[in-house]
C-alpha positions in Angstrom: 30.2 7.5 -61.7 28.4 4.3 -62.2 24.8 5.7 -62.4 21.9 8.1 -61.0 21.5 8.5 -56.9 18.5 5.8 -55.6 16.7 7.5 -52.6 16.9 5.3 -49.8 13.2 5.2 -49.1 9.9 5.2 -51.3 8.1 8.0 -51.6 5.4 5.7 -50.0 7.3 5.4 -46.4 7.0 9.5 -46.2 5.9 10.2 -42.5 5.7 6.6 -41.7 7.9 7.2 -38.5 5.9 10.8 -37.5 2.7 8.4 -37.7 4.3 5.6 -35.6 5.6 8.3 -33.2 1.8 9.7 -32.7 0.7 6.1 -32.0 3.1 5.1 -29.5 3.0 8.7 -27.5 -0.3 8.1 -25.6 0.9 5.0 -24.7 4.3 6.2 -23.4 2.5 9.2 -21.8 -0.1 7.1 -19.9 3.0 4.6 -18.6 4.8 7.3 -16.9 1.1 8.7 -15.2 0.6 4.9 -14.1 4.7 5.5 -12.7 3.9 8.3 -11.1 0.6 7.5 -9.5 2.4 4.4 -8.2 5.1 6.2 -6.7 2.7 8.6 -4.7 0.9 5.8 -3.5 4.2 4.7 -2.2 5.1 7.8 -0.4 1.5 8.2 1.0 1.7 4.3 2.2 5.1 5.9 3.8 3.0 8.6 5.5 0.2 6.2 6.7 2.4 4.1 8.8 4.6 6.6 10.5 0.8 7.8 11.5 -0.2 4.0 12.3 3.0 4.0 14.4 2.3 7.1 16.3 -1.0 7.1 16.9 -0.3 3.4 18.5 2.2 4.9 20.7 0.5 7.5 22.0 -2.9 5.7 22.9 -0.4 3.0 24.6 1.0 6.1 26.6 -2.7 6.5 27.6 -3.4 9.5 25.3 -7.3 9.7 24.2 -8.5 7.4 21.0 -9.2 10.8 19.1 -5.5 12.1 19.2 -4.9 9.1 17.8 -7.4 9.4 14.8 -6.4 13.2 14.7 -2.0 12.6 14.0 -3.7 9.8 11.4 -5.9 12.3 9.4 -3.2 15.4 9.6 -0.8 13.0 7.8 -2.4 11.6 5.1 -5.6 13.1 3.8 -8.6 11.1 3.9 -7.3 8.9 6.5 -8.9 7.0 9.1 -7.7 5.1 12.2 -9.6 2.4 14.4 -7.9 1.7 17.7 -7.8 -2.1 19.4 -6.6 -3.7 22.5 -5.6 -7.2 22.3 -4.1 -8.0 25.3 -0.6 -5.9 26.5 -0.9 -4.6 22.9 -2.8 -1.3 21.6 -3.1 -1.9 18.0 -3.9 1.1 15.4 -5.2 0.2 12.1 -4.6 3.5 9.6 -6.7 3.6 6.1 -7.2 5.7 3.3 -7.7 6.2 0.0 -4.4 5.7 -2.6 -5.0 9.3 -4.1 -4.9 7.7 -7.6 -8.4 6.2 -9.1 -6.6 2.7 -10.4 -5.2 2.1 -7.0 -7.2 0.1 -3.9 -7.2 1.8 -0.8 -4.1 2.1 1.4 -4.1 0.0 4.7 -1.2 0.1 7.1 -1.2 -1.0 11.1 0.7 -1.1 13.9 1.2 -2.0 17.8 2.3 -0.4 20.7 3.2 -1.8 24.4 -0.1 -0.9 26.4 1.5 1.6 29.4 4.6 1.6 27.9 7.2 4.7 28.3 
């Protein structure tokens, strides 16, 4: 034996890597709630155009503006649609909030052959 066992670290290091570990938590933890937030956004931006889409095809079919506004609101909560003609077209314009604070609101809009079958 060449000599007395040196501890690998200082008694100065103790709990250095529990402290990091607490520092470095919050920060992990509030990375994934952004992740998540985003991704429900997503799926409710999902949900808001299929609506857009058909709430546009059924005012083309000549079904009343408020159907329209009613599949919007059913499939996304807090949704709104307005309805526009522009020519052969009957445009739907879906909005509503992103469901997470940090997020704008979620716009989607789509068309629909006016008297179209």
């Amino acid at each position: 034996m060449t000599g007395p066992l040196v501890a690998r670290g200082s008694s100065g290091d103790r709990g250095s890597v529990v402290a990091e570990f607490a520092v470095a938590l919050p920060a992990v933890a509030l990375v994934l709630l952004l992740a998540a937030g985003a991704l429900a956004a997503g799926a409710r931006h999902v949900r808001l155009q299929d609506a857009a889409a058909d709430a546009a095809r059924l005012v083309a079919r000549g079904e009343p503006v408020s159907s329209a506004r009613a599949v919007v609101e059913r499939a996304v909560t807090g949704g709104a649609a307005s309805v526009a003609h522009r020519d052969d077209l009957v445009c739907v314009v879906a909005t509503a909030p992103a469901g997470f604070p940090a997020l704008p609101p979620l716009s989607a809009a789509s068309c629909a052959l006016a008297g179209g079958w």
